[in-house]
Structures are given as C-alpha cells and as structure tokens.
C-alpha positions as CSV (number, residue, x, y, z in Angstrom):
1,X,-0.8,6.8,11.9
2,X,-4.5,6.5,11.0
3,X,-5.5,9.0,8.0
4,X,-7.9,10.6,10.5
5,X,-5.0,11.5,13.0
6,X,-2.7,13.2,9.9
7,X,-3.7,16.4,10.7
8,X,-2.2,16.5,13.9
9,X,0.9,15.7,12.7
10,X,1.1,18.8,10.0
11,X,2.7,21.0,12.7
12,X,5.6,18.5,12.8
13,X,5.9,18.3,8.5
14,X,7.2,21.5,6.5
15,X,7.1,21.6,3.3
16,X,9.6,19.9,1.1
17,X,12.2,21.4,-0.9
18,X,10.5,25.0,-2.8
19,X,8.9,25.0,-6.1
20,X,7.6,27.7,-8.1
21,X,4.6,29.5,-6.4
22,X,3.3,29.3,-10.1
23,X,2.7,26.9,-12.5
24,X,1.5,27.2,-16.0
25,X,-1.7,25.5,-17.6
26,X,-1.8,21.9,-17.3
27,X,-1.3,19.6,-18.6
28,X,-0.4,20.6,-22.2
29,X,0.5,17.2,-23.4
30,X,-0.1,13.5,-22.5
31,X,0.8,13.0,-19.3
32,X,2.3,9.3,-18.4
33,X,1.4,7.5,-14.8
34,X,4.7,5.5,-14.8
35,X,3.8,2.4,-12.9
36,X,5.0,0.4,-10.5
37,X,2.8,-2.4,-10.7
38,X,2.5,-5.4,-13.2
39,X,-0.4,-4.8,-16.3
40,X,-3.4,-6.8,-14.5
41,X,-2.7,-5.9,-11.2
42,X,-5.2,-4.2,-8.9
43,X,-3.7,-0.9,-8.8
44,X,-2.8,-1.4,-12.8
45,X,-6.4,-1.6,-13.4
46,X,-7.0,1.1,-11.0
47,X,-4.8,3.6,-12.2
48,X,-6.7,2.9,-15.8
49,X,-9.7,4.3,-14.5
50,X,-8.5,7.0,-13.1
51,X,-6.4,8.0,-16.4
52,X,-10.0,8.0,-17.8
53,X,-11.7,10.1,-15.7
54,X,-8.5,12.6,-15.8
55,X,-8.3,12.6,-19.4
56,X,-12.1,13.3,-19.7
57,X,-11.4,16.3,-17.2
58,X,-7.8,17.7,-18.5
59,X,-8.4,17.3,-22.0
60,X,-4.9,15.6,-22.8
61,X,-4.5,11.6,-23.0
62,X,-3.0,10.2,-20.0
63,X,-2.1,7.0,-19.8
64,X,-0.6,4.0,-18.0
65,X,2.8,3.0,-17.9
66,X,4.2,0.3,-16.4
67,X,7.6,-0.3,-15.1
68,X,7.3,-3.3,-12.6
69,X,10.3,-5.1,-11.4
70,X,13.3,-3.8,-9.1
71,X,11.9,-3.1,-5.5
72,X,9.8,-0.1,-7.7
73,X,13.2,1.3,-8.3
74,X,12.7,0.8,-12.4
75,X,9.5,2.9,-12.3
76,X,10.8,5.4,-10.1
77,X,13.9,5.9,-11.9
78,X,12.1,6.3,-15.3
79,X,10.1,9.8,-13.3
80,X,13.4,10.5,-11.4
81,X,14.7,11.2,-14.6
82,X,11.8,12.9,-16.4
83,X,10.7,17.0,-16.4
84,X,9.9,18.3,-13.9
85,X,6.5,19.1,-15.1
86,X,4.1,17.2,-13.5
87,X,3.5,15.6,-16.9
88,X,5.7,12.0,-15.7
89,X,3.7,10.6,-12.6
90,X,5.3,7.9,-10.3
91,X,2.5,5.5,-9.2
92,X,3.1,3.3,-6.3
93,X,2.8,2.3,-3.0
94,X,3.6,2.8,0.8
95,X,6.3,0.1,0.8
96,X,8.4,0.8,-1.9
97,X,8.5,4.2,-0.5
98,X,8.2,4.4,3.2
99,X,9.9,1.1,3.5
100,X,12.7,0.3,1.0
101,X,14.7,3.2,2.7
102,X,15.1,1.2,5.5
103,X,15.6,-2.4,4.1
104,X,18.4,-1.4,1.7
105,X,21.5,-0.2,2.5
106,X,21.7,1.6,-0.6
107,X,18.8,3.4,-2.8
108,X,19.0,4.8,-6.0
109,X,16.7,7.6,-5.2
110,X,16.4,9.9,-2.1
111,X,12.3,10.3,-1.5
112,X,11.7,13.8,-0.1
113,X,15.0,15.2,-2.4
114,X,14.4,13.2,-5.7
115,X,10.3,13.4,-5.4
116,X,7.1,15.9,-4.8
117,X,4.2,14.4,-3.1
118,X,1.1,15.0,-5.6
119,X,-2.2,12.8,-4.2
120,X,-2.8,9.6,-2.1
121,X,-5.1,7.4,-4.2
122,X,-6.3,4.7,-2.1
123,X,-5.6,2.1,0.8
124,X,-6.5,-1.1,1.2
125,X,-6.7,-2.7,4.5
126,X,-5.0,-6.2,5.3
127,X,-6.7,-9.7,6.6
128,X,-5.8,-12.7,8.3
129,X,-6.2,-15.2,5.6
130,X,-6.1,-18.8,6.3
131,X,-7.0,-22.5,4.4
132,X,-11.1,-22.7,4.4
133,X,-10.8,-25.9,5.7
134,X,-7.9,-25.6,8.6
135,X,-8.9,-25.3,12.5
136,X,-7.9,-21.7,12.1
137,X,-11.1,-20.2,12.5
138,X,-10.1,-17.0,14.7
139,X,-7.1,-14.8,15.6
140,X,-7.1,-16.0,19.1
141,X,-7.5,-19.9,17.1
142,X,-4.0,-18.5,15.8
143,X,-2.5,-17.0,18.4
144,X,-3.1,-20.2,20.9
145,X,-1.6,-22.3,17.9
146,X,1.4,-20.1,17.6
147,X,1.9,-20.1,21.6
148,X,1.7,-24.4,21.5
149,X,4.1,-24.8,18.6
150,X,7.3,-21.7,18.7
151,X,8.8,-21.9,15.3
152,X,6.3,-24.0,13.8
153,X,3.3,-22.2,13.1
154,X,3.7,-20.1,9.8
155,X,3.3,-16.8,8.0
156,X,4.3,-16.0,4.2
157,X,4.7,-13.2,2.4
158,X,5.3,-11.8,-1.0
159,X,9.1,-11.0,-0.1
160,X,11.5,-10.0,2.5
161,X,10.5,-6.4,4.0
162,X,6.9,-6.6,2.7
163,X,4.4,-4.8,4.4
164,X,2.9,-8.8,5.3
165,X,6.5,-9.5,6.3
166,X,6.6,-6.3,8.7
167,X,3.1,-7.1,9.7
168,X,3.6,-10.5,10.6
169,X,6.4,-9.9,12.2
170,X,4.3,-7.4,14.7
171,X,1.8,-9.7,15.2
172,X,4.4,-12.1,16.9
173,X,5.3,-9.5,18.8
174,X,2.5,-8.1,20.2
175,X,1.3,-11.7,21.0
176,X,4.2,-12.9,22.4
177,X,4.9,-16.0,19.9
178,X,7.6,-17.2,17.5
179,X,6.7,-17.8,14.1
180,X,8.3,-19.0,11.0
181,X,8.2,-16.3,8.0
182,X,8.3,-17.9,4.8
183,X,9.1,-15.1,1.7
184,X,7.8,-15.8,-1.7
185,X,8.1,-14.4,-4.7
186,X,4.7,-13.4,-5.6
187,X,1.0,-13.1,-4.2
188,X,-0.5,-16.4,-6.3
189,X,2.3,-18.3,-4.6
190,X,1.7,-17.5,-1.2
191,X,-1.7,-17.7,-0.9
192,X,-2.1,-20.9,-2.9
193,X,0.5,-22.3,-0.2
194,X,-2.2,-21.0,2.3
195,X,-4.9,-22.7,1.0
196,X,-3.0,-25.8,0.8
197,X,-1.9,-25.7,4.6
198,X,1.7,-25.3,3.7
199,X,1.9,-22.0,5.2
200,X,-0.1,-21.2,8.4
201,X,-2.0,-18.0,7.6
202,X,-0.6,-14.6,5.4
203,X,-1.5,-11.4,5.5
204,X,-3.7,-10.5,2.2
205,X,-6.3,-7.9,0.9
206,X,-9.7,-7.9,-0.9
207,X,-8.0,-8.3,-4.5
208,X,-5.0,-10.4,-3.5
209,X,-7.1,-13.3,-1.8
210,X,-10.6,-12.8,-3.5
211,X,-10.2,-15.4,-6.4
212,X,-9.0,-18.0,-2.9
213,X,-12.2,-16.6,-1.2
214,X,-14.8,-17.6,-4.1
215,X,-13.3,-20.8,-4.4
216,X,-13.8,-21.7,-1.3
217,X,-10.0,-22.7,-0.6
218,X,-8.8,-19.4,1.6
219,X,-10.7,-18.3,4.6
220,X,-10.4,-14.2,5.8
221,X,-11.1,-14.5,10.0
222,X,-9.9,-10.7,10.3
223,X,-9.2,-7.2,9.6
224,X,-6.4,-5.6,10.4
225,X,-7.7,-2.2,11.2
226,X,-9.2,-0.1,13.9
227,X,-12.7,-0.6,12.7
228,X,-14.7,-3.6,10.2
229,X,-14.6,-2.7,6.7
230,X,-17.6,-1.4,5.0
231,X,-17.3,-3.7,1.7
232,X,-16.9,-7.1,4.3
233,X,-19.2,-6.2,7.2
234,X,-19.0,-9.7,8.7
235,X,-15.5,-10.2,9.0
236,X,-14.5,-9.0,12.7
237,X,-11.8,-6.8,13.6
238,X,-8.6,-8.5,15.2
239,X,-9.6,-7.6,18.5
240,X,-12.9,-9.0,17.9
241,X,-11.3,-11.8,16.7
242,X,-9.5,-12.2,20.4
243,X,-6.6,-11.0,18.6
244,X,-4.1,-8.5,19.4
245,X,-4.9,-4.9,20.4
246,X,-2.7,-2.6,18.1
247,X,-2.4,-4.5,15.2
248,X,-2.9,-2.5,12.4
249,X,-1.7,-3.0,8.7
250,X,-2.6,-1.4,5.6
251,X,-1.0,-0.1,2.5
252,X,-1.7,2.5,0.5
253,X,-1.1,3.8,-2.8
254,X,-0.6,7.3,-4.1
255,X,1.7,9.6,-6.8
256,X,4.9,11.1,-6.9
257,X,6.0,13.9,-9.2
258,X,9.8,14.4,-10.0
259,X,11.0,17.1,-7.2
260,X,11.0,20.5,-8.5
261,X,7.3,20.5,-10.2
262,X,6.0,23.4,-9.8
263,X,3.7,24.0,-6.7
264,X,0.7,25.3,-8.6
265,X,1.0,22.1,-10.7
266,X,1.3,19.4,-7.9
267,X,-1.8,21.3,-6.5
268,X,-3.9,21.4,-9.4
269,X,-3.3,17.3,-9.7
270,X,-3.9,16.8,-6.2
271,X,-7.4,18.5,-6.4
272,X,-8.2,16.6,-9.7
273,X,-7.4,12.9,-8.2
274,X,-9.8,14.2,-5.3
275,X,-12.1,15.5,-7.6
276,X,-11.9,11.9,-9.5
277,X,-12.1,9.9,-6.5
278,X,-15.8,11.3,-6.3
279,X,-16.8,10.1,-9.6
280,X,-19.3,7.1,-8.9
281,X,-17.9,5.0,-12.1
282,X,-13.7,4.8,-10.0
283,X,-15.8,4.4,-6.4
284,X,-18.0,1.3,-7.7
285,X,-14.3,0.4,-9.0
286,X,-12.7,0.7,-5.8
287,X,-15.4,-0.5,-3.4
288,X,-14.8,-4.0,-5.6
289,X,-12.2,-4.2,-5.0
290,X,-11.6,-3.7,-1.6
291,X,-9.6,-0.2,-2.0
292,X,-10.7,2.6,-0.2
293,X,-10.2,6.0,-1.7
294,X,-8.3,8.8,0.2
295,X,-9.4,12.4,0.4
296,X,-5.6,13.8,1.8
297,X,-4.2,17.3,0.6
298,X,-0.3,17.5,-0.6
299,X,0.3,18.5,3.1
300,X,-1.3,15.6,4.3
301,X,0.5,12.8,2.3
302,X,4.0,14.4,3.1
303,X,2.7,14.1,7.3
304,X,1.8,10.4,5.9
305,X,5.3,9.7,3.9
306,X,7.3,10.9,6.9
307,X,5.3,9.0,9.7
308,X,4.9,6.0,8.2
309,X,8.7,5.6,7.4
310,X,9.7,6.2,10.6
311,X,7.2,3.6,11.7
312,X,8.8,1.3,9.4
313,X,11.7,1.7,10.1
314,X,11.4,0.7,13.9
315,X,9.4,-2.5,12.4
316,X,12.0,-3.3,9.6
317,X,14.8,-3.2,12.6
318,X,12.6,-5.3,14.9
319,X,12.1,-8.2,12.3
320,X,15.8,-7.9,11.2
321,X,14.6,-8.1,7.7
322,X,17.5,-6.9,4.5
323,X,17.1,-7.1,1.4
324,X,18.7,-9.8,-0.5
C-alpha cells in the first residue's frame, strides 16, 4: 500500500486498544528514543537529528538509545517494559515490525497489544544494485539472465526474511525465474559480494549502497517504486527498466510508544515529528541520504502497520523464508 492510498484504508483500521482521552504536559523529563539500529547507521544518525530539533522544541533532552541486535526484539523489549508515558520511544523499522510476526513462530512482543503507534519518520525506496562493471546494465538485462540460467543467477540479502529477501523473492515471481537467495549477515557484506560479482544483483538504498556507488564498484539500474526518485532523477523506474510491473519495495521507519500512553500524548509527539520533519536542517539530512520524510497521522501509520503485515505475510509464505 502506497502512502498516498492510506487513507482509503482508515475505514477498515479502528483504533487500537483505549488510552486516556487526556494526557498531561509533555514531556516532563528526558525522553529516550530506544533504538533499533547500530550507532552509525543511517537511521542512528537520523534519529540524532531529530532528538535535536525535538529537544529544541520540548524543552527536555532527548536522546538516542541504541539497542541493536536480536531481530529488534532487544530494543523493543527495553520500551515494552518502560512507562507508559510516551517518555521511552521505540525506533525502528517496517520489517522488524510488519514482518517478524510472520517469520517467527514465536515473538516476545504482540505489536498492536504491547505498542501505540506515535509517528512514521521516513522511507526509503529500494534499487537494483549490481557490479559497475558486470553486463547487468538493466532490469530486463537481469530478468533475460535469470530466465537463461534457473538457479544460477543471484540475489543476497542482509538475512533471511529481510525486506531484500521478501523483495527478491517477488521479483522472481512476478518474472517468472528461479534465483538463488544468498543471506548475509550484514549490508557491507552483501554489497561488497555485489561488487565483486559473487552475488548477481541485491536490493539496496541510497545509504546502504552509496559508499559502492562513489567508488565506482556498485551500479544502481533501478528503482523500486511507482515513480523515479527525486534525489536520483536519472535512475529509471523498474518498468522503465523493462522490468516487472508491480514491483515495489520500500521500508520505512517510524516510533512506537509502550501501549497504554495516553492518547493526548501519542498525539502531541505525532504532530511534533511532523512539525520537525519541516525543519530544512533534518530535510537537507534526509534528502542525503536518500530518506524521504512522511507526513502520516497516528490513524494513518496504524492503516500502514496493519496492511503492510498482512502483505508480508503472503510474501514471507510465498518465499518459505523462517527464521533460523
């Protein structure tokens, strides 16, 4: 479901379980973004801005916490645990949410009963990344490669159940091919095994793939999305590419609050992070990075959590990925 197309699906979302109608000033402490990304990562660094631009606004220090490791379950568990103030947020992203649920037969944490959507952040769109100097030079380059060689031609990604995995897994299917998935355990690793041919081609974004990119060693030939991106104007769409029609993959990013915050308090950080997002200093931020901010009410990202996991779901039972 595209962000634009959300609305539509608010008929089909109540709200999750009731919080107080009332909430009192906030915040009146430090508030913590618990984090579910590594220090250095793009969303670490992002989230840093943003706790600057907050602070400046809320008058308290908020800062950033991170808690990588364990599937997001580590940072998750740490705000699962916490008040239920609003004062704990849990940063992270579309998979470890809208997908784990599906990929493990057992979860620590229940979303919609453990957690209380607060504000989408950003999303970031995915490309076809290949080696800069492989014959891969379009999608239908790949797709006529994939078709001449079942079980050869190769896609990696950062680990079982990824969004890549998922994504790569769709794009056999819609074309009709079989391809070899190859899980890693990290970004570096995949995408230096691009560059160096020993993986076909991997599903990466702006951040993930730029240092590749500049070097000259990883080659973008497409977007996965409905429309070219406005930071990378001369990269085609997969369609354009002779790719595909349908294939679509992006992730997104965005905060939880432990379930039972109160209403007026998951509001008030909703329209703050929107307010933020305007700020020119986190856009220049963003826009560098290839992250695209998202302007989605409390309403909104619930319609987004429930869609895309039941999206996921259909693709995690499709590729037959579990969790190891």
């Amino acid at each position: 479901m595209s962000f634009k197309s959300l609305a539509g699906a608010l008929a089909l979302a109540s709200m999750w379980a009731a919080a107080p109608a009332h909430a009192q000033d906030f915040p009146t402490r430090t508030v913590r973004i618990i984090s579910a990304f590594p220090a250095g990562s793009g969303p670490d660094a992002a989230a840093r801005v943003l706790a600057h631009t907050l602070a400046l606004s809320w008058g308290q220090q908020v800062i950033v916490a991170p808690r990588p490791g364990g599937s997001g379950f580590i940072a998750a568990g740490a705000v699962k645990n916490s008040a239920p103030d609003g004062h704990d947020l849990l940063i992270t992203d579309d998979g470890q949410i809208t997908i784990n649920p599906s990929l493990y037969k057992k979860m620590p944490f229940d979303v919609e009963r453990d957690f209380d959507a607060a504000a989408v952040f950003f999303r970031t769109p995915s490309f076809i990344a290949v080696a800069a100097n492989g014959p891969i030079t379009t999608a239908k380059d790949l797709t006529a490669l994939a078709s001449a060689n079942p079980d050869t031609v190769s896609f990696g990604s950062p680990r079982i159940g990824s969004p890549s995995h998922l994504g790569g897994a769709l794009y056999a299917m819609l074309t009709n091919t079989k391809m070899l998935h190859v899980p890693f355990t990290e970004t570096t690793q995949l995408f230096t095994a691009v560059a160096s041919g020993d993986v076909t081609w991997g599903l990466g974004t702006v951040a993930t793939t730029g240092a590749l990119v500049r070097s000259g060693k990883v080659r973008l030939i497409a977007v996965a999305a409905e429309k070219r991106v406005a930071d990378q104007p001369d990269i085609p769409t997969v369609v354009e590419s002779g790719g595909p029609a349908g294939f679509e993959v992006a992730a997104w990013v965005g905060f939880l609050a432990r379930q039972g915050t109160p209403k007026g308090t998951l509001d008030k950080i909703n329209r703050d992070i929107q307010r933020a997002l305007r700020e020119p200093e986190l856009q220049v931020f963003l826009g560098k990075v290839g992250y695209e901010p998202v302007y989605a009410s409390r309403d909104e990202f619930i319609a987004l959590i429930r869609s895309d996991t039941k999206k996921n779901a259909e693709r995690v039972a499709r590729a037959g990925a579990k969790a190891e």
